[in-house]
TORKOL-4160 file (C-alpha; in steps of 0.2 Angstrom, whole numbers, padded with zeros to 4 digits, m for minus):
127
<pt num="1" X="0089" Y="0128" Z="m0098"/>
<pt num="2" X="0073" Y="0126" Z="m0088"/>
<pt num="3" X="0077" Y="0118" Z="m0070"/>
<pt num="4" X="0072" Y="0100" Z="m0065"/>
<pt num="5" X="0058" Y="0099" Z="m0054"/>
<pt num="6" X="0062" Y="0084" Z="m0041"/>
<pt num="7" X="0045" Y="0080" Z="m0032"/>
<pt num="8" X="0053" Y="0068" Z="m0021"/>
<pt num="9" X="0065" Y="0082" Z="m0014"/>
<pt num="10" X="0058" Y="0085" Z="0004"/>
<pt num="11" X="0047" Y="0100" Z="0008"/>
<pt num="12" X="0054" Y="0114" Z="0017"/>
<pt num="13" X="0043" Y="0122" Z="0033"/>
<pt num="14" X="0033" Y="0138" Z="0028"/>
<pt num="15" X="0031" Y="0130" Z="0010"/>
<pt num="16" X="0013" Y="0130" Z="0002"/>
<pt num="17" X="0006" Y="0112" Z="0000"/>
<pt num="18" X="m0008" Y="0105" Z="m0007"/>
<pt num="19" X="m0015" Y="0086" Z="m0003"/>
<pt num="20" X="m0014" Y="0073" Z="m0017"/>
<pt num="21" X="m0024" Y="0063" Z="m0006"/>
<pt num="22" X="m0039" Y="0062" Z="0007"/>
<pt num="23" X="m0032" Y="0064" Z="0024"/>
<pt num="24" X="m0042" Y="0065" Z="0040"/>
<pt num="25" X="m0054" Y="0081" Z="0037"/>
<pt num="26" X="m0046" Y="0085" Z="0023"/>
<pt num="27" X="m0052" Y="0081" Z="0005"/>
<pt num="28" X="m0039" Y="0078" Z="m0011"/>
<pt num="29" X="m0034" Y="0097" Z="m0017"/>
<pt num="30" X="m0036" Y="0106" Z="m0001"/>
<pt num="31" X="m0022" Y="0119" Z="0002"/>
<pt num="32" X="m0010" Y="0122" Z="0016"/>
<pt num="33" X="0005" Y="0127" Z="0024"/>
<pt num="34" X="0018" Y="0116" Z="0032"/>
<pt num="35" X="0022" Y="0120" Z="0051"/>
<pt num="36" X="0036" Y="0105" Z="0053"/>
<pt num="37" X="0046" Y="0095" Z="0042"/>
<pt num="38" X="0053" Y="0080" Z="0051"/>
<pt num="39" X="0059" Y="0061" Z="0049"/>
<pt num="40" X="0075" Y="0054" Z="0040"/>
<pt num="41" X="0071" Y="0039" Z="0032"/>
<pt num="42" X="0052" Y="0043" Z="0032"/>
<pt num="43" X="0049" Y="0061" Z="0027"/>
<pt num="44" X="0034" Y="0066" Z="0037"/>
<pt num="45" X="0023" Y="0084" Z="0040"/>
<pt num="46" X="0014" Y="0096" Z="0051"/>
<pt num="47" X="0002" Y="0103" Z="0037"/>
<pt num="48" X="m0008" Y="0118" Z="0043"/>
<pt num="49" X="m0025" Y="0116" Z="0031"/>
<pt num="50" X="m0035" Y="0131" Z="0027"/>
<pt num="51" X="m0049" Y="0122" Z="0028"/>
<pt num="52" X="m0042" Y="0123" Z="0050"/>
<pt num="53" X="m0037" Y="0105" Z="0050"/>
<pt num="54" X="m0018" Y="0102" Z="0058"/>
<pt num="55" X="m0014" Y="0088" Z="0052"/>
<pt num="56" X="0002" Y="0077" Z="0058"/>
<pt num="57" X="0010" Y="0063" Z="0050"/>
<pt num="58" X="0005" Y="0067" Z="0033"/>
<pt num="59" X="0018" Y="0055" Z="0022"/>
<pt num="60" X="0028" Y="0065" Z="0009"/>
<pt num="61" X="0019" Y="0055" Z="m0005"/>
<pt num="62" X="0003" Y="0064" Z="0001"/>
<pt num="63" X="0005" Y="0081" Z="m0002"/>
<pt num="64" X="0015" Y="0092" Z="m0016"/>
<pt num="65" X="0021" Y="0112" Z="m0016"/>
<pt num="66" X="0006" Y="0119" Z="m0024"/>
<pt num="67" X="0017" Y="0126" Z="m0037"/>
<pt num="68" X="0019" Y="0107" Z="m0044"/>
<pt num="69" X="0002" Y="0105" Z="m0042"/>
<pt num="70" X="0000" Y="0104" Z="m0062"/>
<pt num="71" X="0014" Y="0095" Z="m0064"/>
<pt num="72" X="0009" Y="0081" Z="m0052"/>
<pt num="73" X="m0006" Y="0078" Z="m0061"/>
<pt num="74" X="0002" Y="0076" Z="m0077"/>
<pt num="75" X="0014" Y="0064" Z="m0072"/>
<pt num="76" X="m0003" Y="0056" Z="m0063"/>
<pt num="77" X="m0008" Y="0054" Z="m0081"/>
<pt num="78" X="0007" Y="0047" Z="m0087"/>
<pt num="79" X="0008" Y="0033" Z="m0075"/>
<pt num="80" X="m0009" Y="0029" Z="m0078"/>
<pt num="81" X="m0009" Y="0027" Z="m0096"/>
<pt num="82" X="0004" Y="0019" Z="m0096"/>
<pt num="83" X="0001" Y="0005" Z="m0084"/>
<pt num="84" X="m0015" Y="0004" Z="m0095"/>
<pt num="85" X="m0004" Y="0002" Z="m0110"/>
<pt num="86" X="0006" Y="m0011" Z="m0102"/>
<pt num="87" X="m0009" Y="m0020" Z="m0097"/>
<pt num="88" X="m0016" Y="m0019" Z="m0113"/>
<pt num="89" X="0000" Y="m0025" Z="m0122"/>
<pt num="90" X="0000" Y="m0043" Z="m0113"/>
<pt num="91" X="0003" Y="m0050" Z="m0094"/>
<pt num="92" X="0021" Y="m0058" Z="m0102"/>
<pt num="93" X="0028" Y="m0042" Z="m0109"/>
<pt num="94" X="0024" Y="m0034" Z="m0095"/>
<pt num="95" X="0030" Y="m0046" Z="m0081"/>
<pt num="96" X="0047" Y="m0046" Z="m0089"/>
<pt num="97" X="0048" Y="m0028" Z="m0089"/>
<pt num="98" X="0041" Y="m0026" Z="m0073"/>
<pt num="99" X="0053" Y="m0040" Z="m0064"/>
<pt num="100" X="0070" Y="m0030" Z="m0069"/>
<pt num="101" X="0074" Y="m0037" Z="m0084"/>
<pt num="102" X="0082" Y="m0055" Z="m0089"/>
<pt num="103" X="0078" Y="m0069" Z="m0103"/>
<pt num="104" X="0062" Y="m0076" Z="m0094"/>
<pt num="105" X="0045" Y="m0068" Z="m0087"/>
<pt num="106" X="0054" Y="m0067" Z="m0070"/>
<pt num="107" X="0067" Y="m0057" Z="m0072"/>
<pt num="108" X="0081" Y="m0073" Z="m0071"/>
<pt num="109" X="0093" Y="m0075" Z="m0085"/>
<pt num="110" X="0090" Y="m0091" Z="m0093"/>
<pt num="111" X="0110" Y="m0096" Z="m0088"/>
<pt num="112" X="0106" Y="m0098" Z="m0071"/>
<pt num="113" X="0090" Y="m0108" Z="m0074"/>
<pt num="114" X="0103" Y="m0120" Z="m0086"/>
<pt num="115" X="0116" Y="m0123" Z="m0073"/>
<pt num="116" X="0101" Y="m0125" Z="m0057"/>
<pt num="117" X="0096" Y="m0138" Z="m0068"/>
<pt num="118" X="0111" Y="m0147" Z="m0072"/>
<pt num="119" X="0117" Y="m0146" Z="m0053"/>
<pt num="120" X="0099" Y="m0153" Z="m0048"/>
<pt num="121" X="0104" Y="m0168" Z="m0060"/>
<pt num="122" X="0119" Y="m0169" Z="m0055"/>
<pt num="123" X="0115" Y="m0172" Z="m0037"/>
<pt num="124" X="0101" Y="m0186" Z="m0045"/>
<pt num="125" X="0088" Y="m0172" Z="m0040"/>
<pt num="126" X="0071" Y="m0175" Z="m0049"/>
<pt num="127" X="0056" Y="m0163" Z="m0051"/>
């Protein structure tokens, strides 16, 4: 069975990287190596670029191991089509789907909406 691949799993030192993004000196695609993985709640890198940048404070989201490279651009693809797809199909479909779910647009079951409204009335609260 063919092994996940987790691109949000956090990059090791030593691991070749490419950047998914224009960084200071360094254009989309470039290749590197990472010299220093740090951060806990906001993965972060050293990235050693062959093109002799360093790098520092390059945000996970900006570069990928370069073994994923194809990988990322397919799912690239995929994110893009389909948010065109979604935005093609109509802003109200969307918004529901986008929201979480629920009976209305906004993602709140129509339920609540029934008893805000009847406790608004209650308490002789007009809109």
């Amino acid at each position: 069975m063919p092994k996940t691949v987790d691109l949000d799993a956090r990059i090791r030192s030593g691991a070749k990287v490419r950047a998914t993004a224009d960084l200071p000196g360094v254009p989309i695609g470039t290749t590197g190596k990472v010299a220093m993985s740090n951060g806990i709640t906001w993965k972060r890198y050293w990235v050693r670029f062959e093109n002799g940048e360093l790098v520092g404070h390059v945000d996970h989201d900006d570069i990928v191991i370069a073994r994923h490279w194809d990988l990322w651009h397919r799912r690239k693809e995929a994110e893009a089509e389909a948010a065109a797809n979604a935005e093609a199909g109509g802003s109200d479909a969307g918004a529901g789907a986008a929201s979480g779910g629920g009976d209305t647009p906004f993602g709140v079951p129509q339920y609540l909406l029934d008893r805000t409204k009847a406790a608004l009335e209650r308490f002789g609260v007009e809109r």
